[in-house]
C-alpha positions as CSV (number, residue, x, y, z in Angstrom):
1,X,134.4,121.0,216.7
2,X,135.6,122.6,219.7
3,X,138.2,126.0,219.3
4,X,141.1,123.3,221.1
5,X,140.4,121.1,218.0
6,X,140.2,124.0,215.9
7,X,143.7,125.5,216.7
8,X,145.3,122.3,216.3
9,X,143.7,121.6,213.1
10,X,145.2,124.9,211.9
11,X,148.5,125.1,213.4
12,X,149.0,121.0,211.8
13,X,148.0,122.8,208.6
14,X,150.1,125.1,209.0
15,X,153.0,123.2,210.1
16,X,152.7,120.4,207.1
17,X,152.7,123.9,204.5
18,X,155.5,125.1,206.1
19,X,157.3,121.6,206.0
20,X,156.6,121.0,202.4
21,X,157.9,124.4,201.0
22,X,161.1,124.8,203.5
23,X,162.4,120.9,203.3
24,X,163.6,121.0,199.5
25,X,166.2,123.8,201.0
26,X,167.2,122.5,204.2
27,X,167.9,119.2,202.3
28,X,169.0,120.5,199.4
29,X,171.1,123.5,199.9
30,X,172.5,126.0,197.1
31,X,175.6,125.3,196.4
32,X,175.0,121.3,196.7
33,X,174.0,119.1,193.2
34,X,171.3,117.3,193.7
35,X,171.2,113.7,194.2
36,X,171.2,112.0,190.2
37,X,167.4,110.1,191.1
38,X,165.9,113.9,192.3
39,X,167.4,115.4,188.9
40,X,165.6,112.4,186.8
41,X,162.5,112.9,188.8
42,X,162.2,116.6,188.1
43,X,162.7,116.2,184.4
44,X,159.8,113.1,183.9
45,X,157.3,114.0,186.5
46,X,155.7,117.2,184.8
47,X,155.2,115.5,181.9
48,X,154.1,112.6,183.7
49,X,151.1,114.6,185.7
50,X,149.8,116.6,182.6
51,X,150.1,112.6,180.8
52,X,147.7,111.4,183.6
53,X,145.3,114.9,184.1
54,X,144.9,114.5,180.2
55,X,143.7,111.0,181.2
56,X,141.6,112.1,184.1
57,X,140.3,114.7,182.1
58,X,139.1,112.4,178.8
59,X,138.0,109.3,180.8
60,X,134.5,110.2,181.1
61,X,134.3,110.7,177.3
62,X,131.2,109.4,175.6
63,X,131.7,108.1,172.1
64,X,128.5,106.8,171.5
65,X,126.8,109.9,172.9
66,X,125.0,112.9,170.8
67,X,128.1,114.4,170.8
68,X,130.5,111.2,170.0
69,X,133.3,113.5,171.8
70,X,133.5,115.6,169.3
71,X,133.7,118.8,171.9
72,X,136.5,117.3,173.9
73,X,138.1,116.5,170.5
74,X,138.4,120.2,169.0
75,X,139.0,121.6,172.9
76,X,141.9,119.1,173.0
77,X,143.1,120.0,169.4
78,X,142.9,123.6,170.5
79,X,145.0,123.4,173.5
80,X,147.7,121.3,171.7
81,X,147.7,124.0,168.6
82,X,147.7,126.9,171.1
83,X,150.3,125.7,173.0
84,X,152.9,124.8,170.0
85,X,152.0,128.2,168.9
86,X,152.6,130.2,172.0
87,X,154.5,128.3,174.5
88,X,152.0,129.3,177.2
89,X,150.3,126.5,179.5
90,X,147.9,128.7,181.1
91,X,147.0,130.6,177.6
92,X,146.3,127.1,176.2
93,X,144.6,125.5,179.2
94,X,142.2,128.4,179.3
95,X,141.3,128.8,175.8
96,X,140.7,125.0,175.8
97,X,138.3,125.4,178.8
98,X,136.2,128.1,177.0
99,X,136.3,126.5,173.8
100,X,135.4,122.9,175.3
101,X,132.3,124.8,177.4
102,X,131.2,127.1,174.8
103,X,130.6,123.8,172.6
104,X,128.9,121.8,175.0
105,X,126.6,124.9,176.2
106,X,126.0,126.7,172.9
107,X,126.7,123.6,170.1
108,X,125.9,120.3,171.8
């Protein structure tokens, strides 16, 4: 890759970043409701995208295996307790993560 192709590589990065975090307030300004469709949107889509990265994250699941899922199981069951307890996604998310490795290196 020449340093041309280079610079342009980086400056379209940096342009489509810059787009992306600037547009929402240029078309949306303070002050100004947003249209009813963008309101709906930002209420279903975050459950929507945790609804399909549980998906992504449990479709390689083997039930027949050694393990019959068993560590995704009680890592799942320990992110859903943890975060009714606390109310934190990252606290939850994490703790599942170790729990869900420490099983699979140290148990299964």
């Amino acid at each position: 890759m020449s340093n041309t192709q280079l610079w342009i590589t980086i400056a379209m990065l940096a342009l489509g970043t810059s787009l992306t975090r600037f547009l929402p307030f240029l078309l949306f300004p303070a002050g100004k409701s947003a249209p009813q469709s963008i309101r709906y949107l930002g209420r279903v889509l975050p459950a929507a995208a945790i609804g399909m990265l549980v998906v992504y994250c449990l479709k390689g699941t083997d039930l027949t295996g050694p393990a019959h899922g068993i560590p995704e199981l009680v890592a799942s069951a320990c992110v859903i307790a943890l975060h009714l307890w606390k109310r934190n996604t990252l606290l939850s998310i994490l703790c599942g993560t170790v729990v869900y490795m420490l099983l699979v290196q140290l148990v299964f």
